[in-house]
C-alpha positions as CSV (number, residue, x, y, z in Angstrom):
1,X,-33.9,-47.9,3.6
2,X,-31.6,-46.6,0.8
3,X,-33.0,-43.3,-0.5
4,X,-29.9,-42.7,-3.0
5,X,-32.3,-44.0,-5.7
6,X,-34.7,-41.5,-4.7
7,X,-32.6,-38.3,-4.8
8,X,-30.8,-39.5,-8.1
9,X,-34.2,-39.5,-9.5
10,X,-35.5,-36.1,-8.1
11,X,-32.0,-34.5,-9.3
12,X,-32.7,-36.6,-12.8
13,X,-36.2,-35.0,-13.4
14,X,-35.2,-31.4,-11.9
15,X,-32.3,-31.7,-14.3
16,X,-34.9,-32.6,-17.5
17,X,-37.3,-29.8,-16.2
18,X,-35.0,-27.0,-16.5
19,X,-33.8,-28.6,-19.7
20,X,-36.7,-28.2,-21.1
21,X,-37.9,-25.0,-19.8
22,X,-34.0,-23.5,-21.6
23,X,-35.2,-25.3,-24.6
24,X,-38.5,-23.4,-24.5
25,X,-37.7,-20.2,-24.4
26,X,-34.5,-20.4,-26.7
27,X,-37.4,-21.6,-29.2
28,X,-39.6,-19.0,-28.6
29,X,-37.2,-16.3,-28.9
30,X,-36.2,-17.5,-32.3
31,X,-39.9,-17.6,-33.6
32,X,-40.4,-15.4,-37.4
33,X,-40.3,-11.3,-36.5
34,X,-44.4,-11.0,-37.4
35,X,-44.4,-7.4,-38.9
36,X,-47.7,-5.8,-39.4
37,X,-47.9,-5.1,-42.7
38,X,-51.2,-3.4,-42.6
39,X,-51.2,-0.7,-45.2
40,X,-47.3,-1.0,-46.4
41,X,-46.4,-2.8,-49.6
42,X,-42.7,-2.0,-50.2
43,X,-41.8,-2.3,-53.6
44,X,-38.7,-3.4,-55.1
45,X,-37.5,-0.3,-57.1
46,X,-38.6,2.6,-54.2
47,X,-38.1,0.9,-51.3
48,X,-35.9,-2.4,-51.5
49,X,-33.7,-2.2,-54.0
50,X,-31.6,1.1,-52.2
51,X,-31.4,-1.5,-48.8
52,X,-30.0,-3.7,-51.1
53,X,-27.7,-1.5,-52.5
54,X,-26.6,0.1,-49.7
55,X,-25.9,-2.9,-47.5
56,X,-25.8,-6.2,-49.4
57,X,-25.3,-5.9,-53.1
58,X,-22.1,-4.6,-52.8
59,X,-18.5,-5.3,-54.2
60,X,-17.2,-8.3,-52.5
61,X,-20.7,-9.4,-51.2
62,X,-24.3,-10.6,-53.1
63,X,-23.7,-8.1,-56.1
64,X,-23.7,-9.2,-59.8
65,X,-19.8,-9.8,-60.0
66,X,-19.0,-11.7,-56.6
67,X,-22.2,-12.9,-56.0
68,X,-21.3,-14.9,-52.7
69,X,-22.4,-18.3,-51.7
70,X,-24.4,-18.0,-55.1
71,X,-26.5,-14.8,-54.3
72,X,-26.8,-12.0,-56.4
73,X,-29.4,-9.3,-55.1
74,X,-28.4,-6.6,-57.4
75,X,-31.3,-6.8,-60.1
76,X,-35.2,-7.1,-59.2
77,X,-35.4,-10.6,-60.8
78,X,-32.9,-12.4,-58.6
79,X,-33.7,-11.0,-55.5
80,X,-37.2,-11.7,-55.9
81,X,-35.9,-15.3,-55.8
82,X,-33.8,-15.2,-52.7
83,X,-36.5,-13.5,-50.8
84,X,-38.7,-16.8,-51.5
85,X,-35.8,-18.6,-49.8
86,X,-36.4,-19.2,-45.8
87,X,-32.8,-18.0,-45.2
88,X,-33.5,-14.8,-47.1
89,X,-35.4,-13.2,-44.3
90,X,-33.2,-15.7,-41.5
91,X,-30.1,-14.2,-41.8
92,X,-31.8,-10.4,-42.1
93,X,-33.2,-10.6,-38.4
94,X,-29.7,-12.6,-37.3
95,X,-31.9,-15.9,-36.5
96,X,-29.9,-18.9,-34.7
97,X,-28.7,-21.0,-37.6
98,X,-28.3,-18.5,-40.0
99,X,-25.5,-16.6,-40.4
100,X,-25.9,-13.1,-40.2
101,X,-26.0,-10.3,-42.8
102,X,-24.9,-8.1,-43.6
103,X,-21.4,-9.8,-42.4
104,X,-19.3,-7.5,-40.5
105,X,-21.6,-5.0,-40.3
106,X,-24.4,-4.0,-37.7
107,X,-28.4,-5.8,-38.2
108,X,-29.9,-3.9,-40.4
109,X,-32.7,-1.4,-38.5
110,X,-35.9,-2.7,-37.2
111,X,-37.6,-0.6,-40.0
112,X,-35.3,-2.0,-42.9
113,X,-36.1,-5.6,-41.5
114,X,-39.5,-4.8,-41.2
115,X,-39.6,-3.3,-45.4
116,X,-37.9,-6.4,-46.2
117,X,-40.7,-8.1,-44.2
118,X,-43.3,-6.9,-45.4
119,X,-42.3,-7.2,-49.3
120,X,-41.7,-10.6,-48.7
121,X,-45.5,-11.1,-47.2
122,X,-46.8,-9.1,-49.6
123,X,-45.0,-11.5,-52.4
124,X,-42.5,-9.3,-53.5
125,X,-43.5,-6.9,-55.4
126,X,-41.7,-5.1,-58.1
């Protein structure tokens, strides 16, 4: 009896197996950063906007006069509609398919990401 059949079957489904166990936990390490938000609601103007400032809304980058790829965070009004945007938040925590920001710099903290976070849950607030 030929068991060549056989054992390129058992390599085949070992093969798909481990396939899809590396495609499980790629996905589960790029599931959303849940912050608790209980009892913080970062505002724009104390707590956002110097983030902003300080690492994205800068010459050259998402400021009022450059503006790359189309975003401007340096006013409340505008960056209250890039936070609505599922990249907003993406390329914060350096998600696969994003790109990350800020760009050629180090992630932000855990407890900027997690202010940024938290004003978006909280529907960012002014």
């Amino acid at each position: 009896m030929n068991t060549q059949p056989i054992k390129l079957i058992n390599k085949s489904l070992a093969l798909l197996v481990f396939c899809a166990l590396l495609f499980l936990v790629s996905c589960a390490k790029d599931q959303n950063t849940n912050f608790d938000c209980t009892g913080l609601t970062p505002h724009y103007t104390a707590d956002i906007k110097p983030i902003l400032n300080g690492s994205c809304a800068k010459s050259g980058c998402h400021d009022a006069f450059t503006h790359q790829n189309g975003v401007d965070l340096s006013s409340y009004g505008n960056a209250s509609d890039v936070s609505r945007s599922s990249s907003f938040l993406g390329t914060i925590e350096h998600k696969s398919g994003y790109n990350p920001m800020p760009q050629g710099a180090n992630k932000l903290s855990n407890d900027k990401i997690q202010l940024l976070s938290c004003w978006v849950q909280n529907g960012s607030p002014e």
